[in-house]
N, C-alpha and C positions, 0 to 999 in steps of 0.2 A: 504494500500500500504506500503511493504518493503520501506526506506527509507537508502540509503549510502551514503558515503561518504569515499572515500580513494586520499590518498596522499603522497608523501614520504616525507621523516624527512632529514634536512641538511646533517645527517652523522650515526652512528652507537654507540650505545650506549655501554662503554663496563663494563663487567658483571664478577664476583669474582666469581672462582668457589668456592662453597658451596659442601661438605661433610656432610654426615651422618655415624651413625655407626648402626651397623645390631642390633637390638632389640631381644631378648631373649623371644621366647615364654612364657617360665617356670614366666616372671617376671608378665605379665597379668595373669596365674595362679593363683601367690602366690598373685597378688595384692585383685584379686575376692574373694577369699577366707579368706584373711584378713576383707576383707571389709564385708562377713557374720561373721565372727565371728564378729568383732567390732559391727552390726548388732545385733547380739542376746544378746549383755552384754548390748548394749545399751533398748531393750525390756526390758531385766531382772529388770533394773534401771529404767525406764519409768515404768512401772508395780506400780511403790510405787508413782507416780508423778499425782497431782491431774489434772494436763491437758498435752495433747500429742497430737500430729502432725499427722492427717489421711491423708497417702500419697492415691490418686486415685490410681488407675490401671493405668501403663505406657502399653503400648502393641501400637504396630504399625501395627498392622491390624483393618481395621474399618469396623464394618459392617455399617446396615440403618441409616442413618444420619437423615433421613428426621424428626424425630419425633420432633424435637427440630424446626422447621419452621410449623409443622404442630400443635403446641402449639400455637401459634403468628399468625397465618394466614390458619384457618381451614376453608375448604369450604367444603358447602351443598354437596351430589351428590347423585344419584340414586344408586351409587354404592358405598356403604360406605366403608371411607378409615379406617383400624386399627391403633390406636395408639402404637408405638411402644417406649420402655422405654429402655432408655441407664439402662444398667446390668454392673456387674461387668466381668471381663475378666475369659472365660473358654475355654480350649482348641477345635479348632475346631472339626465338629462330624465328628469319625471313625477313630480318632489318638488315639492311646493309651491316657488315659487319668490318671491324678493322682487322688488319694483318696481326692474329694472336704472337703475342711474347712468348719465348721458347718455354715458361713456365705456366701459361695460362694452359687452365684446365677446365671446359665447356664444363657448366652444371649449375644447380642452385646460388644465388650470390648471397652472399650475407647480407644479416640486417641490420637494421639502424645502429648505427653505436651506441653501449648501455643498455642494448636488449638484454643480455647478456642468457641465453637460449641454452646454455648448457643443457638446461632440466626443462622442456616444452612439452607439460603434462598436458596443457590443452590442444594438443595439434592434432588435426582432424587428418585424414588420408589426403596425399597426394594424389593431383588430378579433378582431384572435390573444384566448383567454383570457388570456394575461400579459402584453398592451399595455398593460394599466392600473395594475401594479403600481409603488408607489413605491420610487423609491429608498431603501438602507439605508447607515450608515454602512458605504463600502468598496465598494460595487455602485451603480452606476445605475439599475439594474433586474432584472429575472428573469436576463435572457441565455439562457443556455440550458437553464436549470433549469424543471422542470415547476412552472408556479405557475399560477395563478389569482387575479385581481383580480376583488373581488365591488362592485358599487354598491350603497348602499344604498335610492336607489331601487326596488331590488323591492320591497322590504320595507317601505315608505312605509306602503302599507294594509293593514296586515298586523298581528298582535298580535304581538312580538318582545320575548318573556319570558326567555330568557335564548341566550348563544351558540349553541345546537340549532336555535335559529330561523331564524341567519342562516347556520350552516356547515353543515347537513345538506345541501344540493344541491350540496352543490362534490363533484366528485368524487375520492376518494380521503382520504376525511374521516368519521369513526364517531365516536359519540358515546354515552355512556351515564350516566345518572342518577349523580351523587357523595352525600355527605354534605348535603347542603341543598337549597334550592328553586332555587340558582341556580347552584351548585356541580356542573359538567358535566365528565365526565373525555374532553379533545377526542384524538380517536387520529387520527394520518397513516399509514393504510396497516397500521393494529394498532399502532401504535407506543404507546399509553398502554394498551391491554385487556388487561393483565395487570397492572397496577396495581388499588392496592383502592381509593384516594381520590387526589382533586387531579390534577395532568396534569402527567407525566414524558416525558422524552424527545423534548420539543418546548421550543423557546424565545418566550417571548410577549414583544411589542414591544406599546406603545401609543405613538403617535406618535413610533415610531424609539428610543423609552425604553426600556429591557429593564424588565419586570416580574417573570421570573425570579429568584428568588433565589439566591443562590450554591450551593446546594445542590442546586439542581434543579428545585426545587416550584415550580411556579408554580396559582394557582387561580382559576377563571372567577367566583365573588362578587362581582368588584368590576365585575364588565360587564356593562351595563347596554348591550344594541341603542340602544337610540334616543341614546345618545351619538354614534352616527359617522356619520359618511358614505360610509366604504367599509373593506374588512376585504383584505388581501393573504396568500395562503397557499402557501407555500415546500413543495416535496414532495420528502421524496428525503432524505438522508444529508444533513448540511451546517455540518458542524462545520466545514469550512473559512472559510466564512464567519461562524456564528455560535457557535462554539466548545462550549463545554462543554454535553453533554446535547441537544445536536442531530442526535441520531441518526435522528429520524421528520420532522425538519425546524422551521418558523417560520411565526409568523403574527403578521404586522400589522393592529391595529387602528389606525384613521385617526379622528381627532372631526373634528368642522365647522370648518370653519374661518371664524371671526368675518364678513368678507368676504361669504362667501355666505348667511350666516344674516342680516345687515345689520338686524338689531331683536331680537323675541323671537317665540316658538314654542313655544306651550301647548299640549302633548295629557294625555292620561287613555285609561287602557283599565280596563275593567273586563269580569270574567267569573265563570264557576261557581267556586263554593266560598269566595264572599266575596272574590275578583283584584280588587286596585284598584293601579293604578299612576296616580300624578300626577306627571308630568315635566315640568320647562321648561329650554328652552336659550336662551341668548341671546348675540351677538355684535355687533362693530363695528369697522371696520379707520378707521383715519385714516392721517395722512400717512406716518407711518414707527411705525404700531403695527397693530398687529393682536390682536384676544381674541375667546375663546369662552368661557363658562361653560354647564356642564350639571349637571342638579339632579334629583332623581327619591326619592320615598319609593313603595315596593313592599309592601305584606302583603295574608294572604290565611289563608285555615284550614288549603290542602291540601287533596288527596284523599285521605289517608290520618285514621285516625282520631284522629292525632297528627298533625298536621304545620305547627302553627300559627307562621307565618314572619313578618319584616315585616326589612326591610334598606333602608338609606338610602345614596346614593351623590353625589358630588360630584365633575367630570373637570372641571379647565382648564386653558388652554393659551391662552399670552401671546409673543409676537414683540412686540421692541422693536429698532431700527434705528437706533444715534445715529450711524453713520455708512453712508457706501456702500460699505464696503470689511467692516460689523462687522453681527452681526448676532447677534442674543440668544434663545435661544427658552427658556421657561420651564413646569415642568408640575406639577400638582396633581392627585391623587387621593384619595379618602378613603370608604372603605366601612364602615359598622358594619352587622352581619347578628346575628340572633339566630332561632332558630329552633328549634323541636322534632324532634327525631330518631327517627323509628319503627326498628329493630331490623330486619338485614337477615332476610331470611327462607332455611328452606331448599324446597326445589321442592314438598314436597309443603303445606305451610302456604302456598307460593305458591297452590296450585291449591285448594287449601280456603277463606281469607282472602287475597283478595291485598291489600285493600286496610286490612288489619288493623283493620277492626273490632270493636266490642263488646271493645276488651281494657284497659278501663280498670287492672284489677288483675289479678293472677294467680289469686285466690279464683274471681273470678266470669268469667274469659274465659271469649270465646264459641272454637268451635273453629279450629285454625287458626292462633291467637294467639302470637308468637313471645316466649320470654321468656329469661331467662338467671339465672343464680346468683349471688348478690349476698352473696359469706361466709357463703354454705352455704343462703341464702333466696333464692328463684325469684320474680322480678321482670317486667311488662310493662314496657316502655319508657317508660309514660305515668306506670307507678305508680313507678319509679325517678326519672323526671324528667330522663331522656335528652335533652341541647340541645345548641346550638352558642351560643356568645356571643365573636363574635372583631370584631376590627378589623385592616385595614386602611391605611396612611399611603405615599403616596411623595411625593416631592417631585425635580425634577431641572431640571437646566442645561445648558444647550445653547450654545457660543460658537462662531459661524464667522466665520472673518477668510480674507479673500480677500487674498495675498500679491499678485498679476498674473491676469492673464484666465483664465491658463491653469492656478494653482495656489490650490487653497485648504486649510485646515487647520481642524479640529473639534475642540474638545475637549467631551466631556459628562459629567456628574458626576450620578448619581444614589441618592438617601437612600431605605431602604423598612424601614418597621417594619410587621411580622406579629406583633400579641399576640393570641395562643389560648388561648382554654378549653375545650374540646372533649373528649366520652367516645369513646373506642376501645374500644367493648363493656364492662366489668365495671369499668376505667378510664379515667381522665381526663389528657389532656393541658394541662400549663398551659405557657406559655412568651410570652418576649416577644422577638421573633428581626430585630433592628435589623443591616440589610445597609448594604454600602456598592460601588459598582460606579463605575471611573472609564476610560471610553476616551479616544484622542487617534489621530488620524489625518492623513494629511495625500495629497490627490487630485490629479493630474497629468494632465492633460492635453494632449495631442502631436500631431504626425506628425512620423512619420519612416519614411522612406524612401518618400514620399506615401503612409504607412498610418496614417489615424487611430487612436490608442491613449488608453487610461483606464488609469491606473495607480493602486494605494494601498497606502500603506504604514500599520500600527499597533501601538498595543499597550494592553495592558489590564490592568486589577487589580481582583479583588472578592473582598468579605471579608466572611463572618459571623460572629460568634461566638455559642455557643449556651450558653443556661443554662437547661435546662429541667426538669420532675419530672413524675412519672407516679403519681397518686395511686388509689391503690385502694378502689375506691366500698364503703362499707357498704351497707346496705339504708335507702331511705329511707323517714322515720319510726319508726326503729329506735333504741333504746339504744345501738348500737354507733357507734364514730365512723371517716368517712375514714381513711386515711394514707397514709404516704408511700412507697411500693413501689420505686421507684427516682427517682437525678436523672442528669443530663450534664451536662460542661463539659467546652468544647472548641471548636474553631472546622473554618472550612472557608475553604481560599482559593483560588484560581487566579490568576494573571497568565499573560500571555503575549505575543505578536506574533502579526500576521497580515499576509499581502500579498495584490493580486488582482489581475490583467491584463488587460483587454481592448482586442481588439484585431482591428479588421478588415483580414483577407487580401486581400479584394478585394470588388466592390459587393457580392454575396450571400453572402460567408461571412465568421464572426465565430467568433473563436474566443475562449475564457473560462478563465482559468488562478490558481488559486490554493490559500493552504496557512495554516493557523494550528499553531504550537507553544502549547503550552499545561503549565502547571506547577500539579498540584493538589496541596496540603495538607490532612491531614485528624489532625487532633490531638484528643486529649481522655480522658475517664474516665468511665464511668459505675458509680455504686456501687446495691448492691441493698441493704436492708435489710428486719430483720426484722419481725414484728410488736411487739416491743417497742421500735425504733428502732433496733438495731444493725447495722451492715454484716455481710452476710453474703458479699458477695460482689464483686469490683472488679476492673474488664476496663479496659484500657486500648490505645489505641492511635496508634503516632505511621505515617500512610502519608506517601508522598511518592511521585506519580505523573504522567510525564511521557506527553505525547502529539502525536504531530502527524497533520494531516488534510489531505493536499492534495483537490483536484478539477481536473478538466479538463471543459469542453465544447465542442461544437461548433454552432453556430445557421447553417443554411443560409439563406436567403431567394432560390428562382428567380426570383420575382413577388409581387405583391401579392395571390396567391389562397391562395399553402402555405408554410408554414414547416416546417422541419426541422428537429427537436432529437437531440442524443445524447449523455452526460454520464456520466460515473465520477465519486460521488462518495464522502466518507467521512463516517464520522461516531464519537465516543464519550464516554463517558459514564459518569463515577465515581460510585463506590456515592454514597447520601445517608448522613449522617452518623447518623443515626439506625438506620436501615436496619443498621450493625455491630452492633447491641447486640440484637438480637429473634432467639433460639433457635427452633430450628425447630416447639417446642411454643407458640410465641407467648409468652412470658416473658423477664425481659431476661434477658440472658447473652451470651455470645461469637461473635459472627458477623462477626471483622474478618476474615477471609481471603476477602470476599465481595471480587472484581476487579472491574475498569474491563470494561464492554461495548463492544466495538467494529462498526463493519460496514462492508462497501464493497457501492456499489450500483450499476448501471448501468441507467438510461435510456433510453429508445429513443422517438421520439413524432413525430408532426405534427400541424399544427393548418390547418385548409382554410376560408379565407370567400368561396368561388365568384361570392357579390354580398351587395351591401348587406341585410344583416338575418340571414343565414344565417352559423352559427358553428358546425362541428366538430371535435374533435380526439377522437383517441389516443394512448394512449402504454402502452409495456409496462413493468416494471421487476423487475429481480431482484437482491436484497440476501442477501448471505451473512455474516450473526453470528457474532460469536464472545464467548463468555461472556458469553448475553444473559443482563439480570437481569430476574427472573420473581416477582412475588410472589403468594402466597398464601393463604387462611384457614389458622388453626394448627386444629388437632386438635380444641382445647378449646374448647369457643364461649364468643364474650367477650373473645378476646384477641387481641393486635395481633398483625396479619399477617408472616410471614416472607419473606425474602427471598434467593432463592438465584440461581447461575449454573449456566445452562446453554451445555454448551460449545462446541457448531454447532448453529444452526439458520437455515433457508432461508425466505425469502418472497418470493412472487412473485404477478403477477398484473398484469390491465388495469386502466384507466380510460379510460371514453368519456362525453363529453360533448357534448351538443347544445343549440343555442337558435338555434331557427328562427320565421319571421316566416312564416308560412303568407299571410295575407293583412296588409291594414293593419290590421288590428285583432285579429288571432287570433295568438297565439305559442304553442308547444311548448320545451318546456326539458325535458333529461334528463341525468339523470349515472348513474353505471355504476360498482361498482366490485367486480371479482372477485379477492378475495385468499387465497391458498394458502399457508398456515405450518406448516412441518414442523420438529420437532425431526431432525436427522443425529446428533445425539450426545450422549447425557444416560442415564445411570445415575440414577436416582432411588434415595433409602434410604426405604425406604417405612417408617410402621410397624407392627412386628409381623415381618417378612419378615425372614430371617437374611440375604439379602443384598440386594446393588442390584439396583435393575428397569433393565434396560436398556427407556426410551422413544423410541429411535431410530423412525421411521418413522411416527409418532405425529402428530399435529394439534396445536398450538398453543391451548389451552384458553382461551379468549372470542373466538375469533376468528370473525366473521362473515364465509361465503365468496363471499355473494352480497346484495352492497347498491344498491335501485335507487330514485332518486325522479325522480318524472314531473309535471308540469305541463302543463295549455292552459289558459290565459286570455284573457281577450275585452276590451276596453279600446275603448269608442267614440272613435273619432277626431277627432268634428266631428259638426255638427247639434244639434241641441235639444238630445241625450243625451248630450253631449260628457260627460266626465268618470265615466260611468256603467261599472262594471268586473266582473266574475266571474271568477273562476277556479275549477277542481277540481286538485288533487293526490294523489296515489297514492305510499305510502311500503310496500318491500317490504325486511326483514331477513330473513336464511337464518336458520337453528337453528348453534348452536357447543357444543361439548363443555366442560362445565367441570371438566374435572381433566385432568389426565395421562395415566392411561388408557385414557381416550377411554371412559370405560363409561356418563358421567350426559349426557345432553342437552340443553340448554336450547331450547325450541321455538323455531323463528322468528314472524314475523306479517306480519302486512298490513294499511294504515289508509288510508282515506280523508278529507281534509280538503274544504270548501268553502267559499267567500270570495264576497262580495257588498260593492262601496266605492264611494265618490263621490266626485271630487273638483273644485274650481273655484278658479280665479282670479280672483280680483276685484280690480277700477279703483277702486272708492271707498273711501272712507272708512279708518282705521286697519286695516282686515283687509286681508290683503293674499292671502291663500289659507284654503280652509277645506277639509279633510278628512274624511269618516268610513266606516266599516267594519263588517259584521258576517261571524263567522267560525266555523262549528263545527267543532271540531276531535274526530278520532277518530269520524268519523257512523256506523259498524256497532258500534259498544262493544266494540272487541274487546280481549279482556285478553291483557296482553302482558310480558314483560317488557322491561324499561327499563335494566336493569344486571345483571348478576351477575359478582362478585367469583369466583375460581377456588377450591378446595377440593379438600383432602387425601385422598389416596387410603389406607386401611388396607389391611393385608394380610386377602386373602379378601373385600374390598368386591365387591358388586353395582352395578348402578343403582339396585336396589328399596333396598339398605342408603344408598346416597349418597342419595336423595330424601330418606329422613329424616334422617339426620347432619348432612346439608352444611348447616347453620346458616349465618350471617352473610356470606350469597354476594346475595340476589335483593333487587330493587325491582321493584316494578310499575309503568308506564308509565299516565298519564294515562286515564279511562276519556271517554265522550263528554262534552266540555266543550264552553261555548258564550261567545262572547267579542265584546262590540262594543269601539268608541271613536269617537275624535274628536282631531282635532289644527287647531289655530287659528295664524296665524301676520302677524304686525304687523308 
């Protein structure tokens, strides 16, 4: 059982705004590359030195864990299990790969530094989907949590434009068009489709670093695919593990790690509507260092008649090892995005313009054209000058010192500045939102009573403070001037502890036990004012909201063909701090009585690989809410979305996944994912109605109930045409209700993709692999939508009245695009 507690605090705490200054790509650069040379002079010197420091392999992709429990706790069986030997790190198969070192040895690569895996009582069978999932601070690996370790490998020859690219086949994973061209609202299981922007309710990790910010927000702009090498996705409730706002679960992005990349690695992808993307990664591990650097500049027109984008990105990541007992790992990110914003639409301007054409101005729009009210003058997006211009910055540290074999401790500390300029329909958000997030753990390693165990104990602290304003657009090229509609100050904090246990019972069963307390603060004021500059109006609020999240599961293994999962987990999740202040007509005002959302979920799953190549699972699950928080379009179009609790609701539903090896060259891959959300208990105050609507028994508005995607591809194995590849894919979304009453529809679709790629290896000269790819995407032109945001029901609404009203709800999805590339690697 979820456990809270909320209360309010005497008064409001107040908070210094904090500045940052924009960080210089070029300075991660030149730091990477100082630090190889310092690297090689240090080798050259080490070379004459009668003892030297053997760094492992850093790499945050893990494959079978299990071998290291199946040393300690080996059981009889009719079916005999293989031993499986941690190896040194080699690039996954079917990536270009570098010319191995006379010492590498192809096989699982190590894991994160501080894992310290000796004793991996919870490691499920290789080949399982969650065999490959890396460790996180506190866990070894999945256990018994439904996860999925993705390679990037598939996605080698493939155009992989932004996260939709690489998480659309996982199953239990939805995804729909945000605020920009790379801005993807990612959902587990519906967990973010009731959000209007960014991705809620999920925790993002890049290389074990939380990107999340204390608030909750975290947003896919800064990810860039061809940064990683594998991506890990946590499903299910799991605030036990990773605390605040993990209520639909975690996802690990993984980069390169320096080692396997061993030089540099030039691609380019270009496609319809002007897509050019130039990336280069580069890496080099020496004696006791290891680095990666990735670099990538993205623009493009869009498919929209506004949509002109162009975003630059920078990921590194540095391991330095001055001793064998210490180990350093260090990380850089750095995103600036700027990009044009077309105006959401409502269903019937979807179906007339989807892709908002001809709407340079309001004068002369052609039909269809979506616009809104700019101080009483009616505006297109393009003629307003509707953008995004935001940046990005984290920066973080990693220390693991290993006490004894069997004990190590971690501490990581990580810096993230979010500066926004960004319109919310009619305004603008400006803000500069410098977080600070510091964990400390320490892992234990045992037997006792001859039962291998993993133990972790921690605790944590993260802190925003917010100073932000909300400016009220005039009409652009107008006499009249901006101003300032409201500001906030105030902060958001949490600390807490967390512990986790695992621990195997005997050779095939493992069992998984853990809980985090957690302490949020949420302080601050927001003043409104007039149009002459005077305060009209001032909400304040001091919460103070406690929580704890245990889980338990259980991980069977009879054999090396089936795994057994079953798991109770929890999860929850406090308002965002902004989120108090936006009235249910979308204007600021009084919305702190909005609570913490909780849920408890249980698990049910197996996962079967019969023989080498073939991979199946399922798994059911059913999660019961309590005050979820639901937002929405306000009333008035143009204005920032509301956000309320509802106070039961249910979801449930499968995931089945497959990837089968038909022959040596031909594979099938499929994911499945059926999901059912009902509100149980929600009054809604509709407007215009004298009283509440009761929505009890109701559908859950954006939710798709039936998500399928399907692959076969062909891949010569040998012969002249080695490297010669094709695939077709098939993507199927149901239709979902977007509002409350279940009255408006949003249709579903159907898309066909098809891929044609080459790839070779080569012995001479500085190339060391060469890649290229051609790929249409969307081949029947089918128009679809790609997002829509939820919207408000009036009293006496229709479908036929919501079609027109529901303003600022749709995007349209991609119409037939066509997309080559090329990627080079030395």
């Amino acid at each position: 059982m979820l456990i809270q507690a909320d209360r309010l605090k005497a008064g409001p705490r107040t908070t210094r705004k904090l500045h940052i200054t924009s960080h210089s790509s070029t300075f991660a650069l030149l730091a990477v590359l100082s630090l190889m040379a310092a690297g090689d002079a240090a080798q050259a010197q080490d070379a004459q030195a009668q003892e030297s420091i053997s760094l492992p392999d850093v790499t945050v992709q893990q494959e079978a864990q299990k071998a290291a429990a199946q040393a300690t706790a080996q059981k009889p069986s009719s079916t005999a299990k293989k031993k499986v030997v941690a190896k040194r790190s080699a690039p996954p198969s079917g990536v270009p790969k570098p010319a191995p070192a006379p010492t590498d040895v192809a096989g699982a690569p190590s894991p994160l530094p501080g894992a310290n895996l000796s004793l991996s009582p919870a490691a499920g069978n290789p080949g399982a989907p969650s065999s490959s999932v890396a460790s996180v601070p506190g866990a070894s690996g999945a256990g018994a949590q439904t996860a999925t370790g993705i390679d990037m490998a598939r996605y080698a020859n493939t155009p992989v434009f932004s996260v939709t690219d690489i998480l659309h086949d996982v199953p239990g994973v939805s995804l729909k068009q945000g605020n920009g061209p790379r801005d993807m609202g990612i959902s587990i299981r519906g967990s973010n489709a009731r959000n209007g922007f960014g991705i809620r309710n999920i925790v993002i990790l890049d290389d074990g670093f939380s990107v999340t910010q204390p608030d909750g927000l975290s947003r896919s702009d800064l990810i860039d695919p061809h940064a990683y090498s594998g991506v890990d996705v946590w499903r299910g409730p799991s605030s036990a593990l990773f605390g605040n706002y993990a209520t639909g679960g975690a996802i690990n992005f993984r980069t390169w790690p320096g080692g396997v990349i061993d030089g540099i690695e030039y691609g380019v992808d270009v496609g319809s509507f002007n897509y050019l993307n130039n990336y280069v990664v580069g890496g080099k591990k020496g004696e006791n260092w290891e680095a990666s650097i990735f670099s990538s500049d993205v623009r493009g027109d869009g498919y929209y008649g506004y949509s002109d984008f162009n975003t630059q990105t920078v990921n590194a990541l540095i391991t330095y090892q001055p001793s064998s007992t210490d180990t350093f790992t260090f990380k850089f990110i750095n995103n600036n995005v700027y990009t044009e914003l077309p105006f959401r639409m409502s269903l019937n301007n979807f179906n007339t313009n989807p892709f908002q054409k001809g709407c340079k101005t309001y004068a002369t729009a052609a039909a269809g054209c979506e616009t809104l009210s700019f101080m009483g003058t009616r505006q297109t997006a393009e003629q307003a000058g509707a953008n995004r211009d935001d940046r990005r910055t984290i920066g973080g540290v990693r220390w693991d010192h290993e006490f004894s074999a069997s004990t190590t401790g971690q501490v990581q500390v990580v810096i993230d500045d979010r500066n926004i300029s960004q319109p919310t329909g009619t305004t603008r958000g400006l803000g500069d939102y410098l977080s600070y997030n510091v964990t400390a753990g320490v892992t234990n390693t045992a037997t006792f009573a001859g039962l291998p165990m993993r133990s972790y104990l921690g605790a944590f602290w993260n802190y925003l403070p917010v100073d932000a304003q909300t400016i009220l657009l005039a009409p652009r090229d107008s006499v009249l001037n901006d101003r300032l509609q409201s500001d906030q100050v105030g902060s958001t904090e949490n600390f807490g502890a967390r512990a986790r246990h695992e621990v195997k019972l005997t050779d095939d069963v493992a069992v998984i036990a853990g809980a985090t307390v957690e302490r949020t603060s949420l302080d601050g004021t927001q003043r409104s004012y007039s149009a002459g500059g005077a305060i009209t109006q001032t909400v304040s609020v001091g919460r103070e909201m406690t929580n704890v999240a245990p889980e338990i599961g259980l991980l069977y293994t009879p054999n090396d063909q089936w795994q057994l999962r079953a798991r109770i987990g929890t999860g929850y999740g406090t308002p965002q701090f902004s989120n108090l202040f936006i009235q249910q007509d979308g204007n600021p005002g009084n919305n702190t009585d909005l609570k913490t959302q909780s849920n408890i979920g249980y698990d049910l799953g197996a996962d079967w690989t019969p023989v080498k190549g073939v991979t199946l699972s399922v798994t059911g699950f059913y999660e019961f809410f309590t005050n979820e928080i639901v937002s929405q379009a306000s009333l008035t179009p143009g204005r920032s979305n509301f956000s309320y609790n509802a106070p039961a609701s249910e979801h449930r539903g499968v995931e089945l996944m497959a990837n089968v090896a038909l022959t040596d060259s031909v594979r099938l891959t499929a994911a499945y994912l059926y999901n059912n959300q009902i509100y149980t208990d929600y009054d809604e105050v509709v407007s215009g109605a004298p009283n509440a609507v009761s929505r009890a028994g109701n559908k859950i508005p954006g939710i798709s109930s039936n998500e399928l995607t399907a692959r076969v591809s062909y891949d010569t194995p040998s012969g002249i045409y080695k490297g010669v590849g094709a695939y077709v894919e098939y993507q199927w979304h149901d239709g979902f209700y977007m509002e409350n009453a279940n009255l408006l529809w949003a249709p579903g679709y159907q898309t066909v993709d098809v891929n044609v790629h080459y790839e070779r290896t080569l012995n001479w000269g500085p190339i060391k692999s060469f890649l290229a790819y051609f790929e249409v995407r969307n081949v029947l032109d089918e128009v679809y939508i790609a997002s829509a945001n939820n919207i408000a029901d009036r009293d006496g609404s229709t479908a036929e009245t919501l079609a027109q009203t529901g303003t600022g709800s749709i995007y349209a999805g991609a119409p037939r695009t066509f997309y080559g590339g090329m990627k080079v690697r030395f």
